[in-house]
Backbone as CSV, one residue per row, in Angstrom:
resi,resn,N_x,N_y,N_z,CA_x,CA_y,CA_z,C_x,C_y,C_z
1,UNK,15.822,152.923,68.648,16.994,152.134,68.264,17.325,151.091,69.338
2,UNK,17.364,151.740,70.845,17.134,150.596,72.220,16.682,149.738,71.847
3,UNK,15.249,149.858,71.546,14.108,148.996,71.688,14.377,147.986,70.785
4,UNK,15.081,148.390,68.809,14.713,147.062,68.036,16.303,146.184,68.686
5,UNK,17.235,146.465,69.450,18.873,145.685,69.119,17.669,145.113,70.977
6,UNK,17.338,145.476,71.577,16.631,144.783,72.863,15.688,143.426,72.185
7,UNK,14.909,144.290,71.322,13.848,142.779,70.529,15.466,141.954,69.635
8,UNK,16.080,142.151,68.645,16.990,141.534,68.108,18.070,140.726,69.362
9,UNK,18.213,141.174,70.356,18.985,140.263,71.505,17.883,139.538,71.803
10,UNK,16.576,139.477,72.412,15.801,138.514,72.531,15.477,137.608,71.850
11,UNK,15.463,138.142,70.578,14.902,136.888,69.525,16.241,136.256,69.332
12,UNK,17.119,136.415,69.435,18.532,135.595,69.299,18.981,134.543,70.516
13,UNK,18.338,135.149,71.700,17.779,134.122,72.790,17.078,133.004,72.732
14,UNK,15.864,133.155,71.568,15.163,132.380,71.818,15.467,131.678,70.941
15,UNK,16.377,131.876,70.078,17.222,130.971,68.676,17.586,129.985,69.615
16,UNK,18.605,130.384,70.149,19.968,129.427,71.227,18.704,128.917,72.023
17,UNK,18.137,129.227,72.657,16.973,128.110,73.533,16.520,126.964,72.849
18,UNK,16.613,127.546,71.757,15.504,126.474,71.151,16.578,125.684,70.513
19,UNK,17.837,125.673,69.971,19.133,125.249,69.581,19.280,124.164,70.416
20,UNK,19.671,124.451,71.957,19.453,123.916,72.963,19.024,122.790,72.787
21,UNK,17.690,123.031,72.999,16.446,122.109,73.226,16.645,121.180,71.801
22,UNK,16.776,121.367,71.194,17.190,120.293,69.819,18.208,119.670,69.965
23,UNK,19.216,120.471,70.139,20.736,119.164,70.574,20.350,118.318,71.220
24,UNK,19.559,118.777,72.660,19.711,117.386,73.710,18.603,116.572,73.474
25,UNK,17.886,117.111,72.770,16.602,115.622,72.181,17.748,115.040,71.439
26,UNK,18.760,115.343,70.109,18.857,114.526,69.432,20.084,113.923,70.081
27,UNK,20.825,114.526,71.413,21.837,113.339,72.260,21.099,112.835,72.783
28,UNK,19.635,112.435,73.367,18.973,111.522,73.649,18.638,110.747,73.036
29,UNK,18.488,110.683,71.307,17.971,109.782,70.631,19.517,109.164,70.279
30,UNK,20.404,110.211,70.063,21.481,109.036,69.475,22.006,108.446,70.838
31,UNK,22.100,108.610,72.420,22.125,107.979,73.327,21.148,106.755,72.975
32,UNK,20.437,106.827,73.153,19.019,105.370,73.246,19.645,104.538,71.991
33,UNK,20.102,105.158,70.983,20.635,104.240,69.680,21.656,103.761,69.853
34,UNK,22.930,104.484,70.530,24.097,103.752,70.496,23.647,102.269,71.960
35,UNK,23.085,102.423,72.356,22.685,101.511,73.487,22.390,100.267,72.410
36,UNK,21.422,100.404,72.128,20.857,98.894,71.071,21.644,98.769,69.912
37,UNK,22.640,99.744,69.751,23.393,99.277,68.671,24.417,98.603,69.490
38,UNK,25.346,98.518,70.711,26.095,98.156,71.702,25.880,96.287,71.828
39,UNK,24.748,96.588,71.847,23.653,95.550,72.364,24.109,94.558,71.412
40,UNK,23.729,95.116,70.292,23.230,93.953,68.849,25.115,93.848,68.295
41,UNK,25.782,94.645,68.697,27.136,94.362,68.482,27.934,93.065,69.369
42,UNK,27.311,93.055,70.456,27.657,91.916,71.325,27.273,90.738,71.105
């Protein structure tokens, strides 16, 4: 019973890691966009 809520907390780790890792690619892409949109607004 340890063992599967130990694998079920890990794999829920590696959800949020990877959650993570997707938000800040896509605040990097909408960063780089609001820039040239800034741009072309001026």
């Amino acid at each position: 019973m340890q063992e599967t809520e130990s694998r079920i907390g890990s794999e829920q780790h590696l959800d949020v890691c990877i959650l993570e890792k997707e938000t800040q690619e896509m605040q990097d892409v909408l960063a780089r966009a609001l820039v040239q949109i800034l741009r072309y607004a001026r």
